[in-house]
DRENGU-460325 format. One record per residue (C-alpha): residue in three letters; x, y negated, z negated. Coordinates in steps of 0.02 Angstrom, whole numbers, plus 50000, padded with zeros to 5 digits. Each point is the difference from the previous one (the first is absolute). Layout:
N
ALAXYZ
...
END
This chain:
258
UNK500005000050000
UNK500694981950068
UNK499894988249814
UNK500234982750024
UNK502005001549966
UNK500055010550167
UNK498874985350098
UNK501234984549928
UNK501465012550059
UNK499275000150183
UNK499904984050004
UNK501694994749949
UNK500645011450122
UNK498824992250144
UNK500924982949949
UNK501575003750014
UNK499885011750160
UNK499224985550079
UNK501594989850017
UNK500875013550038
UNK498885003850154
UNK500374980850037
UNK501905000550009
UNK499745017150076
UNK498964992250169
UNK501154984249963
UNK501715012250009
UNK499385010250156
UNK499784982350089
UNK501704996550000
UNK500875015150009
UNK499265004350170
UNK500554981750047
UNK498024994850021
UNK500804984949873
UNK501704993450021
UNK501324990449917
UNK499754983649924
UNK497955001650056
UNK498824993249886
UNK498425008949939
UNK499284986649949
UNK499444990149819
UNK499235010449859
UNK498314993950013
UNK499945007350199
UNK500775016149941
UNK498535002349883
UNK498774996750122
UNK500765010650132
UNK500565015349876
UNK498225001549914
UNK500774998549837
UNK500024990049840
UNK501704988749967
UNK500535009449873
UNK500035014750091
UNK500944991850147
UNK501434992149875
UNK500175017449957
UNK500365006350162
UNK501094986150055
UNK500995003349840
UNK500265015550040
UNK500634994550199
UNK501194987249931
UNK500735011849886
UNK500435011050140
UNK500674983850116
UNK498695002550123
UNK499224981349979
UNK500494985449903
UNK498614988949935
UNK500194980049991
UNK499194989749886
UNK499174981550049
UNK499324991050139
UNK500965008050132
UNK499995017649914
UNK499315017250038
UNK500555018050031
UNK501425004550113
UNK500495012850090
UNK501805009149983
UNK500575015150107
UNK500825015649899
UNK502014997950032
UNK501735007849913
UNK499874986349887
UNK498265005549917
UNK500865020149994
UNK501624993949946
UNK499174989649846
UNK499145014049959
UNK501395012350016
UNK501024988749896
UNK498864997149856
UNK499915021249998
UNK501765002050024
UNK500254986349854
UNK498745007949879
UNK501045015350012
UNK501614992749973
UNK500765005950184
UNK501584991350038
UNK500574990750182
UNK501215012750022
UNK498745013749998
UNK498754990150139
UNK501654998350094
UNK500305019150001
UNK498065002550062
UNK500804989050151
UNK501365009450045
UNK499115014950013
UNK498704993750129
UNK501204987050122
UNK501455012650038
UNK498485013250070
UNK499124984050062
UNK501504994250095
UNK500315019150073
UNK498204999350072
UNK500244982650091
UNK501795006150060
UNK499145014550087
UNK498334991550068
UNK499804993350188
UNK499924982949932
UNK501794998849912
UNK500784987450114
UNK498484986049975
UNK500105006249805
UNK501794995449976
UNK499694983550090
UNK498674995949881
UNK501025005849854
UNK501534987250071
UNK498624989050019
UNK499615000649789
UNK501934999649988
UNK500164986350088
UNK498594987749853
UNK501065007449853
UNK501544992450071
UNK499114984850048
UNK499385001149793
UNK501705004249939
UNK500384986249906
UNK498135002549911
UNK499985012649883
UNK497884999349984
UNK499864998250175
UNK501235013650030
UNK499315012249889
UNK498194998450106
UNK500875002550147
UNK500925016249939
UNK498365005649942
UNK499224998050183
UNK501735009150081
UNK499585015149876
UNK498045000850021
UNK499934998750196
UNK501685012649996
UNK498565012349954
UNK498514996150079
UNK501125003050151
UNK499865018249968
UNK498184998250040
UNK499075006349818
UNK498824988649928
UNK500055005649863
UNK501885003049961
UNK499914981550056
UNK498814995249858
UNK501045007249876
UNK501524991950074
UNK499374981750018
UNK499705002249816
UNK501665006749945
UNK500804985750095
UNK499114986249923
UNK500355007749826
UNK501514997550046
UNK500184986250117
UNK499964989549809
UNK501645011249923
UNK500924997250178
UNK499654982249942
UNK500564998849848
UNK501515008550036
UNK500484989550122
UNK499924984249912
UNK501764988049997
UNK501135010749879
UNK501724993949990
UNK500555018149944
UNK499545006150162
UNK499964992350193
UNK498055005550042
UNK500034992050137
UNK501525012550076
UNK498745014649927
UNK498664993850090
UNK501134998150169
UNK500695019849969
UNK498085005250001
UNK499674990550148
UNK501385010050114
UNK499305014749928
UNK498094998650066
UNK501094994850161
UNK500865018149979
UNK498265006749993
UNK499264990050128
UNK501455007250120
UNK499715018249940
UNK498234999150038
UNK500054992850165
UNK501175016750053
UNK499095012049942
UNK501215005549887
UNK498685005249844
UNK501025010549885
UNK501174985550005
UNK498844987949969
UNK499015009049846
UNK501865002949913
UNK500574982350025
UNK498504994649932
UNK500085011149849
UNK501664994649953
UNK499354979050031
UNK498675000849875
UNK501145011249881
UNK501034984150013
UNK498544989049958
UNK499485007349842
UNK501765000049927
UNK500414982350045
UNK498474990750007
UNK498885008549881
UNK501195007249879
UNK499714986149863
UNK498235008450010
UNK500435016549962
UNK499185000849836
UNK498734984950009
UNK498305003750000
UNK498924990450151
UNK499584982349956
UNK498514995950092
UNK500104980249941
UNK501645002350080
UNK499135002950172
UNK499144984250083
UNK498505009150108
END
């Protein structure tokens, strides 16, 4: 028998589905691209109408959107709800506020990296499309040297070098998992390359420049196994000169500006 417990449980569950099934419909909308970047949905009082719902119902569900970076809402005059497209930045915050919670340090997101490039890089050195993919990868070379004297600009560029170096290889979502490794780490590339008069970063940043050259050339002939071991032994480099000061520190996520 239903007592009236049961019937004020129903109902608190018909509440709070109800935004849910809002940011659901919202959520589909822009992941199949029928909203896109930067488009506005409009002001509260027109989402209500055009939602069926009551406000606080609606505030719910757009709570629940802006917590997952899929719309930003903006107060005043001008204001209303606007539309953001899921990117690495959204998985890499996420990633690194898991990764921080359980106390995983640089050096171990760097070792998840070196196990997926080198086979990346073996894949592109073997596909029909090498010669236009070491281009582009010259190409990425090319803005880091034109960034060399930034470290923060420097660092994003990196990060683009390492997340197209895998998307190359044609898997989505090896790709995924790769944009978000690099922007992880696109920050500790940063910091590490800030002026130290201990050390000439600058010369460190030139030595990993000829070696994505290396690559580039290895690549272009063909020559895979070559390729995969060079590229082994550059990141093998990179954790033990850039992120060795890491080695036992924890992720930082106020340490990473998404």
């Amino acid at each position: 028998m239903v007592g009236p417990g049961d019937t004020r449980d129903g109902a608190r569950r018909t509440v709070r589905e109800k935004p849910q099934q809002i940011a659901d419909e919202i959520r589909q909308l822009i992941v199949r691209g029928d909203l896109t970047e930067g488009e506005s949905l409009g002001r509260e009082p027109d989402l209500v109408e055009r939602f069926g719902v009551s406000r606080p119902s609606l505030r719910e569900a757009l709570r629940i959107l802006e917590a997952e970076g899929l719309i930003s809402v903006r107060r005043g005059a001008l204001g209303g709800v606007v539309v953001h497209r899921p990117d690495e930045r959204m998985t890499a915050r996420t990633a690194a506020l898991l990764l921080q919670a359980r106390g995983v340090p640089l050096t171990d997101v760097h070792n998840a990296r070196s196990m997926i490039e080198p086979v990346a890089v073996r894949l592109v050195a073997v596909s029909r499309a090498r010669r236009s993919a070491a281009a582009e990868l010259r190409r990425l070379s090319a803005d880091q040297l034109e960034a060399i004297e930034d470290p923060e600009a420097f660092g994003r560029a990196n990060a683009r070098f390492h997340a197209r170096l895998v998307e190359l290889a044609g898997n989505q979502t090896l790709s995924i998992v790769a944009e978000m490794l690099s922007e992880v780490l696109a920050r500790a590339v940063t910091a590490v390359s800030q002026p130290d008069p201990a050390r000439d970063t600058e010369a460190t940043r030139m030595r990993g420049l000829r070696s994505q050259a290396r690559l580039a050339a290895l690549i272009e002939a063909g020559e895979a196994a070559a390729a995969e071991r060079h590229w082994a032994e550059h990141l093998t480099v990179v954790g033990r000169v850039m992120l060795a000061q890491h080695t036992k520190t924890g992720i930082d996520l106020m340490r990473h500006d998404y």
